[in-house]
C-alpha positions as a LaTeX table, in Angstrom:
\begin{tabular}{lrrr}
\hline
Residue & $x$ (\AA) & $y$ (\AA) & $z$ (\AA) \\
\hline
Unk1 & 0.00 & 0.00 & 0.00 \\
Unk2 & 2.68 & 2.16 & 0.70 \\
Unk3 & 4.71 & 1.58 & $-2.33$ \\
Unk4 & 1.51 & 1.79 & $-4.38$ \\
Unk5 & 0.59 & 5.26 & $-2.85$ \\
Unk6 & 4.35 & 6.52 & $-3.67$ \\
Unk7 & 4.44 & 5.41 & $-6.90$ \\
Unk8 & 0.96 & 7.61 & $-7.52$ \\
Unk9 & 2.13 & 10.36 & $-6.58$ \\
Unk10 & 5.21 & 10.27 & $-8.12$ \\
Unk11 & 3.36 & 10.12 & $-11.65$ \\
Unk12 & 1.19 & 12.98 & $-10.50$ \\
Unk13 & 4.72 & 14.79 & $-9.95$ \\
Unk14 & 5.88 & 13.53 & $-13.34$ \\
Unk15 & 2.48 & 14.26 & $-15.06$ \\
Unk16 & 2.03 & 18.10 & $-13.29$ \\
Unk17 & 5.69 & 18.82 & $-15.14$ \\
Unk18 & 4.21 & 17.24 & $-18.27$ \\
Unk19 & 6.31 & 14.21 & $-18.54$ \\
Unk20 & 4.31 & 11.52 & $-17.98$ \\
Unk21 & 6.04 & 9.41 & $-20.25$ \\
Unk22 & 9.55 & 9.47 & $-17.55$ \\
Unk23 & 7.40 & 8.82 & $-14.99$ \\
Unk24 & 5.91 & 5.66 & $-16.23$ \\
Unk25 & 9.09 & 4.96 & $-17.21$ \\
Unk26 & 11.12 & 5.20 & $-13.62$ \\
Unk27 & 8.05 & 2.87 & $-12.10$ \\
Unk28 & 8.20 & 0.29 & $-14.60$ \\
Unk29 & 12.33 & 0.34 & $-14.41$ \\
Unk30 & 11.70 & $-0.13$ & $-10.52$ \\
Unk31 & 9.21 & $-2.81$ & $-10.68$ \\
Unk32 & 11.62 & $-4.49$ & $-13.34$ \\
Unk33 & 14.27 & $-4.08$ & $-11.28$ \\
Unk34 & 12.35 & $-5.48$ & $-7.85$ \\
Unk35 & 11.35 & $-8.21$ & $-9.59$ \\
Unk36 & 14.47 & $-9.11$ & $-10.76$ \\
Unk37 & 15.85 & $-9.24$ & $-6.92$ \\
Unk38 & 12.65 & $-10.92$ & $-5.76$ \\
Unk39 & 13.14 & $-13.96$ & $-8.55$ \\
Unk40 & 17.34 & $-14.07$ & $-7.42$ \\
Unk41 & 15.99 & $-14.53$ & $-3.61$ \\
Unk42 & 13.42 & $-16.97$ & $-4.66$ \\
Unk43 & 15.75 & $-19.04$ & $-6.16$ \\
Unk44 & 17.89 & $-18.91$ & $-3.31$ \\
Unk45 & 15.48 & $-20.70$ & $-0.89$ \\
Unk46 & 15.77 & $-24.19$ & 0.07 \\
Unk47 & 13.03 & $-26.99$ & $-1.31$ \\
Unk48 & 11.83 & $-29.71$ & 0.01 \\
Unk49 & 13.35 & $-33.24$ & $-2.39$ \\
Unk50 & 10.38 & $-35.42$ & $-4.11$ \\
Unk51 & 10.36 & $-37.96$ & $-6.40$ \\
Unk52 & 8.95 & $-36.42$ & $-9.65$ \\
Unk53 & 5.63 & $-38.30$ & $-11.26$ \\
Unk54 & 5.54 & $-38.84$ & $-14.60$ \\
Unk55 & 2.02 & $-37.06$ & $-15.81$ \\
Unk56 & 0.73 & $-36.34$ & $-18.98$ \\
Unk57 & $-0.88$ & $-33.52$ & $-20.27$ \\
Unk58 & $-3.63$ & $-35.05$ & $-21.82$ \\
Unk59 & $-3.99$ & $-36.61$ & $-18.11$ \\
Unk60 & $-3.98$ & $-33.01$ & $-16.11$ \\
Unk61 & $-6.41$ & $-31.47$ & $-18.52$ \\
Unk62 & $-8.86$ & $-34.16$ & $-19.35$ \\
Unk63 & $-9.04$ & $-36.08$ & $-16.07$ \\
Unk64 & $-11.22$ & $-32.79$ & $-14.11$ \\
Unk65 & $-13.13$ & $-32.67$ & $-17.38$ \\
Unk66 & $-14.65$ & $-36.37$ & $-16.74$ \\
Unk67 & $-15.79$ & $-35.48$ & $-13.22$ \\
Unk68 & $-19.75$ & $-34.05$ & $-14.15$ \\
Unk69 & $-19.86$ & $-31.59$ & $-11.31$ \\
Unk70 & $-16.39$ & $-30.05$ & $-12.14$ \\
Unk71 & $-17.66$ & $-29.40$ & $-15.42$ \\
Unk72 & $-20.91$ & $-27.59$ & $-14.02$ \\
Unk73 & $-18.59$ & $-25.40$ & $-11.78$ \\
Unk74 & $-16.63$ & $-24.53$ & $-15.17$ \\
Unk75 & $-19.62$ & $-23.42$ & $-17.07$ \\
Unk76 & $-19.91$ & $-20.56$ & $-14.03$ \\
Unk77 & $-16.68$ & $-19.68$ & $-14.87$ \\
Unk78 & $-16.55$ & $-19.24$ & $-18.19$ \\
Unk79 & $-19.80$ & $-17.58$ & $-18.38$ \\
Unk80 & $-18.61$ & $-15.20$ & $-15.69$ \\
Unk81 & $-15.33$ & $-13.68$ & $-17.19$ \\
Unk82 & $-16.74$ & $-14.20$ & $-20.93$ \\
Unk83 & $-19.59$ & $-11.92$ & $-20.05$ \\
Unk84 & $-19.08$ & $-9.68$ & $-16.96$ \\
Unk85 & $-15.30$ & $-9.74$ & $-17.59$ \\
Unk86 & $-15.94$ & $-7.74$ & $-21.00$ \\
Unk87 & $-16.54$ & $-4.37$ & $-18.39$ \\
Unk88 & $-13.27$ & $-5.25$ & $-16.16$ \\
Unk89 & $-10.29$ & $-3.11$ & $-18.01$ \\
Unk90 & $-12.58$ & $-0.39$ & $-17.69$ \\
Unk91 & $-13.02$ & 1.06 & $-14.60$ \\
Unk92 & $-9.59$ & 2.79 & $-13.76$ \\
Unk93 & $-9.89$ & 4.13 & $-17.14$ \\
Unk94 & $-12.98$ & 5.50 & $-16.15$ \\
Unk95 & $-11.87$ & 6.97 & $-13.11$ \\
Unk96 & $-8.59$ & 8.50 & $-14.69$ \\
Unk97 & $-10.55$ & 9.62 & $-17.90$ \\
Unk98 & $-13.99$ & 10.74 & $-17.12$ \\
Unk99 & $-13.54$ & 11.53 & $-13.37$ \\
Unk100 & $-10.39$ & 13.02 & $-14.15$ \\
Unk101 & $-8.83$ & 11.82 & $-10.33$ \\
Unk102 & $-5.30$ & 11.89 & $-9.69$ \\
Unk103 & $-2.92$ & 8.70 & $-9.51$ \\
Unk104 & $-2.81$ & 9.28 & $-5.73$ \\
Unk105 & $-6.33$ & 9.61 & $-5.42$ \\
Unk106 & $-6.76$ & 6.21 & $-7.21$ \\
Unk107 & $-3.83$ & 4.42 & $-5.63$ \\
Unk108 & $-6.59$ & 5.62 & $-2.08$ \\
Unk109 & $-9.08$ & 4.29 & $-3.52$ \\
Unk110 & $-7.29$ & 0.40 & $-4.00$ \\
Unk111 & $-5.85$ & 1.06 & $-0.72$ \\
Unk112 & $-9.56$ & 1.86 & 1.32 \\
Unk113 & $-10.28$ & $-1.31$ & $-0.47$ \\
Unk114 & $-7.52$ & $-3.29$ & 0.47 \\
Unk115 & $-7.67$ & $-2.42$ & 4.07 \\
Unk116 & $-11.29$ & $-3.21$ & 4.52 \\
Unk117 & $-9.91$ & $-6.46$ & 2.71 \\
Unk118 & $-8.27$ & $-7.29$ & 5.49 \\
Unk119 & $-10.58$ & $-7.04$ & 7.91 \\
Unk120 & $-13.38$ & $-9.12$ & 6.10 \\
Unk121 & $-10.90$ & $-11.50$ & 4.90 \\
Unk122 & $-10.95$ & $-13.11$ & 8.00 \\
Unk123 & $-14.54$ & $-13.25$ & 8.68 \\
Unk124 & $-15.47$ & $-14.76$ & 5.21 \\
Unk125 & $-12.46$ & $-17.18$ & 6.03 \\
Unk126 & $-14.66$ & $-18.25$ & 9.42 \\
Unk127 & $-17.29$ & $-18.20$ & 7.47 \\
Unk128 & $-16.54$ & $-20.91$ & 4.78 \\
Unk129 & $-14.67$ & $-23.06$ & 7.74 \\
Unk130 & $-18.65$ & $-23.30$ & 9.23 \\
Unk131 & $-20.98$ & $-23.46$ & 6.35 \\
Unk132 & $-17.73$ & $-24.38$ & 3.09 \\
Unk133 & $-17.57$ & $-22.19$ & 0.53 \\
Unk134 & $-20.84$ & $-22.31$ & $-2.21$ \\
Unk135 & $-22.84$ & $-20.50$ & 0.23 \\
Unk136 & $-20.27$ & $-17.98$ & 0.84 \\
Unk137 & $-19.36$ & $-17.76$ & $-2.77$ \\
Unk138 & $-23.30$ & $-17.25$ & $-3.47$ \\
Unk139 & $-24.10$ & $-14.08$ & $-1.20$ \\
Unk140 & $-20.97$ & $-12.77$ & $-1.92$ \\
Unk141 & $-21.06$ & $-12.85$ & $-5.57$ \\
Unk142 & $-24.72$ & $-11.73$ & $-5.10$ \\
Unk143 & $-23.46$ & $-8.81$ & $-3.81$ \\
Unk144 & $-20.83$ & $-7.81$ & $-6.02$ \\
Unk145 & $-22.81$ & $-8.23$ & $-9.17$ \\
Unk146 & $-24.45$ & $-5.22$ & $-8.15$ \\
Unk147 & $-21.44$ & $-2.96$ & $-7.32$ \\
Unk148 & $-21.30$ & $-1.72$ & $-11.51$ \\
Unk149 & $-24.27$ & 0.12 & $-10.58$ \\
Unk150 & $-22.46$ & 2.25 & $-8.06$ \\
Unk151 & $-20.42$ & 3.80 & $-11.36$ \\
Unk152 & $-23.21$ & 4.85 & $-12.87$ \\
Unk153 & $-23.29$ & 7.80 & $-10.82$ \\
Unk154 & $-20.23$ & 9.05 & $-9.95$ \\
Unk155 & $-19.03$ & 12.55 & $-11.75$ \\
Unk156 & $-15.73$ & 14.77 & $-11.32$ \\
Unk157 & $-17.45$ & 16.81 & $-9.18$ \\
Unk158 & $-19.27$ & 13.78 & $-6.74$ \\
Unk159 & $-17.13$ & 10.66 & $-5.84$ \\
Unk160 & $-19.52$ & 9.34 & $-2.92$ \\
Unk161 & $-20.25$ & 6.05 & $-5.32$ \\
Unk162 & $-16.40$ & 5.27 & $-5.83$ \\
Unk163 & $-15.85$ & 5.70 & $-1.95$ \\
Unk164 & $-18.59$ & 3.12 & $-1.46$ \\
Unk165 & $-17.73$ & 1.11 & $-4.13$ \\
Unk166 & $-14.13$ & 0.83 & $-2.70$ \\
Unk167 & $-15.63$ & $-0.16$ & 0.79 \\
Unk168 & $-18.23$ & $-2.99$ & $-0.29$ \\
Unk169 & $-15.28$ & $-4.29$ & $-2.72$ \\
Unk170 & $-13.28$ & $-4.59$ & 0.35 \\
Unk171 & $-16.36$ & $-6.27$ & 2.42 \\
Unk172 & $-17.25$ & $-9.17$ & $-0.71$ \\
Unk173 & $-14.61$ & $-9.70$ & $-2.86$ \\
Unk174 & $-12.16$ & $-11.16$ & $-0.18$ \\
Unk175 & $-15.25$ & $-13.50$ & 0.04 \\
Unk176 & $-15.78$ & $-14.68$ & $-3.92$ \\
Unk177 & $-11.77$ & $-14.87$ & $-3.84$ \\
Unk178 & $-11.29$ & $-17.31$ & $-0.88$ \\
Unk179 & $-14.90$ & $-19.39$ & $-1.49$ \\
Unk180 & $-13.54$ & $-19.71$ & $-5.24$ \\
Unk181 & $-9.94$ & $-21.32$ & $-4.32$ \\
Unk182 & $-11.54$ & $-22.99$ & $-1.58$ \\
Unk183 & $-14.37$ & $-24.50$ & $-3.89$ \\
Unk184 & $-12.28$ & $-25.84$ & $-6.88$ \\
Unk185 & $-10.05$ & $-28.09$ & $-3.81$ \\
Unk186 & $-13.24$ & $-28.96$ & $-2.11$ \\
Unk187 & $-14.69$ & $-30.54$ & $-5.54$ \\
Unk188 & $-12.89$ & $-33.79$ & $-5.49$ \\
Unk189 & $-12.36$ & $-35.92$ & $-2.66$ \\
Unk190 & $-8.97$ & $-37.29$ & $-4.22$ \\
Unk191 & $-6.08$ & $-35.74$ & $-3.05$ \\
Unk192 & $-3.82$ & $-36.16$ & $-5.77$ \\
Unk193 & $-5.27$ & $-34.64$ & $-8.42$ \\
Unk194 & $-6.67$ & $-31.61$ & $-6.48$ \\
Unk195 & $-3.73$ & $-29.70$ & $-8.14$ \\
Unk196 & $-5.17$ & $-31.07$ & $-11.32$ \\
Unk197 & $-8.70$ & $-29.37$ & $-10.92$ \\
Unk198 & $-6.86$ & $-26.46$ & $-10.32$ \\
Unk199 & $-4.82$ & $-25.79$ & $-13.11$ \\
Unk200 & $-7.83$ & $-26.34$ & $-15.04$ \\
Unk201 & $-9.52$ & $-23.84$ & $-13.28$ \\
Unk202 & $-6.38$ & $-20.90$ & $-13.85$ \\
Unk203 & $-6.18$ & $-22.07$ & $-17.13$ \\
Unk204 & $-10.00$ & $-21.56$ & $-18.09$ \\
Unk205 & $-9.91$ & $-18.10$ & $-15.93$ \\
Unk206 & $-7.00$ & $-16.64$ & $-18.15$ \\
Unk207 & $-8.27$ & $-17.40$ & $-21.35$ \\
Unk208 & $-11.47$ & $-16.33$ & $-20.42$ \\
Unk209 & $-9.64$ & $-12.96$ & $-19.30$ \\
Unk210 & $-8.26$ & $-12.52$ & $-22.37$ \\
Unk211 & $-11.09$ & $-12.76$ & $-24.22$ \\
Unk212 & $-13.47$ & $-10.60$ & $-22.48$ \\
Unk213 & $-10.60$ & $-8.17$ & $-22.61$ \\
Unk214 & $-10.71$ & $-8.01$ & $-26.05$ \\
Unk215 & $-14.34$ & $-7.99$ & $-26.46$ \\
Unk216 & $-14.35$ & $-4.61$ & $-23.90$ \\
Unk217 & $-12.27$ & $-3.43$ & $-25.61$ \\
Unk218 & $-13.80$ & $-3.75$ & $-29.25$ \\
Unk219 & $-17.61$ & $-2.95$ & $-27.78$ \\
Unk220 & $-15.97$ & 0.44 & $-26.20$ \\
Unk221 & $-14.38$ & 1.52 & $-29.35$ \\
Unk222 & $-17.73$ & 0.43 & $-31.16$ \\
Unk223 & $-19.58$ & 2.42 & $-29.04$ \\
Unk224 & $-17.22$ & 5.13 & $-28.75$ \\
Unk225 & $-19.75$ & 8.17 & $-29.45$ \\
Unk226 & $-22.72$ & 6.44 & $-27.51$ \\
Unk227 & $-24.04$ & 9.71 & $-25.42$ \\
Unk228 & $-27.57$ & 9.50 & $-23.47$ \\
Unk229 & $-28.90$ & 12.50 & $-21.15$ \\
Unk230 & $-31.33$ & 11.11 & $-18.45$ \\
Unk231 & $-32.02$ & 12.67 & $-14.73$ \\
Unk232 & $-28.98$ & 15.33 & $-15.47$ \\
Unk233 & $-26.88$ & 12.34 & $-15.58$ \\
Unk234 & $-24.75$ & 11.18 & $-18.80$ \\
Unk235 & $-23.92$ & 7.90 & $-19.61$ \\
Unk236 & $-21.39$ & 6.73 & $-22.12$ \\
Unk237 & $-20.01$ & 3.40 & $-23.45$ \\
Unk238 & $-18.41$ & 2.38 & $-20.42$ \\
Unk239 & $-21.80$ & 2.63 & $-18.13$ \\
Unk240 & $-23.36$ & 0.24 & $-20.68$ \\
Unk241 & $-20.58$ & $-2.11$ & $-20.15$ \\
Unk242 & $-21.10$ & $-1.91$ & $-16.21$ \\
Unk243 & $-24.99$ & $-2.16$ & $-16.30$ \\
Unk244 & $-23.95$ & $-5.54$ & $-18.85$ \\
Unk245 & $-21.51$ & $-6.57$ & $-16.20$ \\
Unk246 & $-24.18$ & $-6.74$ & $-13.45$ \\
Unk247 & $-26.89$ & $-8.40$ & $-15.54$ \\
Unk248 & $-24.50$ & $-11.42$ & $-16.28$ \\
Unk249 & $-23.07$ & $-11.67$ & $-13.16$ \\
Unk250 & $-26.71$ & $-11.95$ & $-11.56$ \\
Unk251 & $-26.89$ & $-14.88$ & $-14.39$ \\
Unk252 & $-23.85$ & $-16.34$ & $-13.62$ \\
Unk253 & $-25.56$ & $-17.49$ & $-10.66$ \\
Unk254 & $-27.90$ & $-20.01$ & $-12.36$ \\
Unk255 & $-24.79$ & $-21.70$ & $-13.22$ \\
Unk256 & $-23.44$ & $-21.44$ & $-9.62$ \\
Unk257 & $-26.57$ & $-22.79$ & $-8.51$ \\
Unk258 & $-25.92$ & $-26.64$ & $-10.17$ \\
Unk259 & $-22.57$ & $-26.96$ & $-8.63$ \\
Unk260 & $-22.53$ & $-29.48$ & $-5.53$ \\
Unk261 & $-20.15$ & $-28.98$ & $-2.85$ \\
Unk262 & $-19.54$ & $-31.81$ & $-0.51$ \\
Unk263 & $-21.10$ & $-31.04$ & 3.25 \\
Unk264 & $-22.21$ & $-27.80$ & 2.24 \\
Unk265 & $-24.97$ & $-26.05$ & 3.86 \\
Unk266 & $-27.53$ & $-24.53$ & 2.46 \\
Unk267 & $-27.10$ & $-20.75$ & 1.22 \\
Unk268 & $-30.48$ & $-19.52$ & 3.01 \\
Unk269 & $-29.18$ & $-20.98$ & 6.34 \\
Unk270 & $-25.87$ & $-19.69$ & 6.21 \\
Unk271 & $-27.27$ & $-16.31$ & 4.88 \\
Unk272 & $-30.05$ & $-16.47$ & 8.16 \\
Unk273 & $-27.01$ & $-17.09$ & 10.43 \\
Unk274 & $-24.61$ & $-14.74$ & 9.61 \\
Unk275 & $-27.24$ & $-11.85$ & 9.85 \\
Unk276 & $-28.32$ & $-13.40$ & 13.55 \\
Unk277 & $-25.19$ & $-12.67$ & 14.10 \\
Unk278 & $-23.98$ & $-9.78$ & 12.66 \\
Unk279 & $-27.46$ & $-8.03$ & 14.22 \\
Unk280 & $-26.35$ & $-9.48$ & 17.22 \\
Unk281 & $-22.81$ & $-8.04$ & 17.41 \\
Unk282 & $-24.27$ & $-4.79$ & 16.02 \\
Unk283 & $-26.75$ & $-4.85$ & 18.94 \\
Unk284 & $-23.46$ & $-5.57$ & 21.49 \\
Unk285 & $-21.85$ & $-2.48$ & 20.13 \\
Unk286 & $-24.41$ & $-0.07$ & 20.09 \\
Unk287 & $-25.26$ & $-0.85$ & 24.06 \\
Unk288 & $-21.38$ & $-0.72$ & 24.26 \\
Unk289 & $-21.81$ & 2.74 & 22.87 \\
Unk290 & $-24.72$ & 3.81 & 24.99 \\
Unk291 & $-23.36$ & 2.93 & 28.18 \\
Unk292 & $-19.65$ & 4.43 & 27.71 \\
Unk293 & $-21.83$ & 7.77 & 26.84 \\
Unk294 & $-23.82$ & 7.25 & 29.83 \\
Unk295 & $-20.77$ & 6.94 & 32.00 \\
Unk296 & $-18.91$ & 9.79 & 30.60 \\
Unk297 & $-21.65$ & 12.01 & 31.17 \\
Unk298 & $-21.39$ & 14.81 & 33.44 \\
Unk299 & $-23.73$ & 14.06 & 36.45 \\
\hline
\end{tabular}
């Protein structure tokens, strides 16, 4: 976070004396450069001996493919980053070009984010530990499918839907991320070819990546000089793209909803738990609250 805000405002040094260009240029040398130390002391650290396993390819990519459930939990994937993915490039281009913010002021915004990241990180971890990870995965992804919305309304002059974006990304994201590792180990009871499932999974997320990337970015450009006044508010290309994002993701979870996860409970009763609770602890602080008032009062 720290070398992330420093960078910013570096560029936003580089960019007020209009070179731009250097400053890009000294971050990227740096990163190239850290890198290049971090890969040296990698290779420096002991590893543990095995005995290598002959596997094929054919084996690692076609056994996860036979298991019917797998495949289910593959067809949420795909449909995910082939649809809602097609928005993703665009939102720090959005807040750099039409909200005009500074690199700083972005580089706040990941950091808000990643803070609140950490705290909920931990709670979604407890989470999947008691109810495993669809039901997790569910309400969180729920949740996020409607954050595009939140860009809808943001202009230079009022940033209150970034600021909340930044916050609920930091509250359910740390959620989808965890439930998703956690669910592609959890889908096959065999413990050798749990790496298997895996690469499967990476693989199918990056080229799904990569093509939604390029669709964005052909649909933007296609839609380049898309204008539409409603409420006072104007929305361009890129708002199309987010209201797009959130109707797939809210029909990604139809897929989601055939997967079957081993000792899983059911999303409903997870969902009625966690807000028992979180009401509950809510309750605890705001009698916490009342009663530290009470006693500081003057009597």
């Amino acid at each position: 976070m720290v070398v992330s805000f420093t960078g910013a405002r570096l560029l936003d040094y580089f960019k007020g004396l209009g070179q731009t260009t250097q400053g890009f240029a000294l971050i990227f040398g740096f990163a190239a450069i850290s890198s290049t130390t971090a890969a040296i002391l990698l290779s420096q650290q002991p590893e543990i001996p095995i005995t290598p396993k002959p596997v094929a390819l054919r084996q690692v990519i076609l056994g996860p493919l036979t298991d019917k459930n797998f495949r289910k939990f593959l067809w949420f994937i795909i449909f995910w980053y082939l649809t809602s993915g097609i928005a993703s490039p665009f939102y720090l281009v959005f807040l750099l070009k039409n909200l005009n913010l500074h690199y700083s002021t972005v580089a706040l915004y990941g950091i808000f984010a990643g803070v609140m990241s950490l705290i909920f990180q931990l709670l979604w971890g407890r989470a999947i530990d008691k109810f495993r990870s669809k039901p997790v995965l569910t309400i969180n992804f729920l949740c996020v499918a409607f954050l595009p919305l939140l860009w809808l309304f943001p202009t230079p002059h009022f940033l209150l839907p970034i600021w909340f974006d930044a916050a609920l990304t930091g509250v359910f994201w740390p959620g989808v991320n965890l439930a998703l590792f956690n669910i592609v180990l959890s889908l096959s009871d065999k413990e050798e070819i749990k790496e298997n499932y895996f690469a499967v999974f990476t693989a199918v997320i990056g080229i799904g990546g990569f093509i939604s990337s390029i669709l964005g970015g052909f649909i933007a450009n296609l839609l380049k000089d898309f204008r539409l006044q409603i409420f006072g508010l104007t929305f361009i290309n890129f708002h199309l793209l987010f209201i797009f994002a959130t109707i797939t993701r809210l029909l990604s979870l139809f897929f989601l909803k055939e997967v079957q996860e081993p000792k899983a409970y059911p999303t409903l009763y997870a969902l009625e738990v966690m807000g028992d609770y979180a009401i509950r602890r809510l309750s605890y602080g705001k009698e916490l609250f009342l009663n530290t008032i009470r006693f500081l009062k003057p009597r």
